[in-house]
C-alpha positions in Angstrom: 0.0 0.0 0.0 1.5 3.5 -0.6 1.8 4.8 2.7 3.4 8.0 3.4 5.0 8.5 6.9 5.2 12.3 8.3 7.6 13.8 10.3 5.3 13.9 13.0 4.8 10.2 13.2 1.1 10.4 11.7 0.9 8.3 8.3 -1.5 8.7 5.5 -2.7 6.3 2.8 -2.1 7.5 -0.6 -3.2 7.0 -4.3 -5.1 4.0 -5.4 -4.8 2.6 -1.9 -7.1 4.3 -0.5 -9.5 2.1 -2.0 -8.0 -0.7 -1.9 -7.6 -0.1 1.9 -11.4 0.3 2.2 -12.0 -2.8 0.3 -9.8 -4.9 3.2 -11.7 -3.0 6.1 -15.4 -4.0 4.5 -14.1 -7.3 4.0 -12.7 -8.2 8.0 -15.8 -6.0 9.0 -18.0 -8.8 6.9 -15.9 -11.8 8.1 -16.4 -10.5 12.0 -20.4 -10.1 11.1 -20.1 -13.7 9.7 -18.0 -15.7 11.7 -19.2 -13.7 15.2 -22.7 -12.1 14.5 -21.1 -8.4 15.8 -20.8 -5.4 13.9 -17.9 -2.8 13.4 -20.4 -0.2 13.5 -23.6 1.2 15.4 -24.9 1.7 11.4 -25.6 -1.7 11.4 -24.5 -4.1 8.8 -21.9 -3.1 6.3 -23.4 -6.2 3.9 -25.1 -3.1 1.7 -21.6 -1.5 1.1 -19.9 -5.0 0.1 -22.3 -5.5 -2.4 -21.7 -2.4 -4.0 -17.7 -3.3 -3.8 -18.3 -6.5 -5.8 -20.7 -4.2 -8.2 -18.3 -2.4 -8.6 -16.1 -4.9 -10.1 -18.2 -5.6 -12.6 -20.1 -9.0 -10.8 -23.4 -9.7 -9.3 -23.3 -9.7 -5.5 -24.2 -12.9 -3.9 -27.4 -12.7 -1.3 -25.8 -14.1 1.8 -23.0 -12.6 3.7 -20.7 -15.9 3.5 -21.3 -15.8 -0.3 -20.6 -11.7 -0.4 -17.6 -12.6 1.8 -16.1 -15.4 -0.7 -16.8 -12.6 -3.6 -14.6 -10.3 -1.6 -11.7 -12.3 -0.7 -11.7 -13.8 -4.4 -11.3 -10.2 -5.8 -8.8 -9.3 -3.4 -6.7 -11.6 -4.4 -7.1 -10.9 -8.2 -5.9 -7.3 -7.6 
């Protein structure tokens, strides 16, 4: 990931990243809804959002959170 460092020990994600970086936090948010039942958020589920990630890409989302979560982790790894 293109991280930059700054001189006052903060960091910031940069570029592409960014996205790429939200992509990974949907997807552990969706494996600790899955594998746990709680959620990252007082929002509620972040299932809605995941499905527009794997839109995104082009594919039909799934209509279970394991399946969303296999769609995920399979594009992950293609990019």
């Amino acid at each position: 990931m293109g991280i930059k460092q700054h001189d006052g020990g903060g960091m910031s994600i940069t570029g592409d990243d960014i996205y790429r970086f939200r992509w990974v936090a949907v997807k552990h948010a969706l494996q600790l809804e899955v594998h746990t039942g709680m959620t990252m958020s007082r929002q509620g589920s972040v299932l809605p959002t995941a499905k527009r990630i794997v839109e995104g890409f082009g594919l039909k989302p799934a209509r279970t959170k394991v399946k969303v979560l296999e769609q995920l982790t399979e594009l992950l790894e293609r990019v």
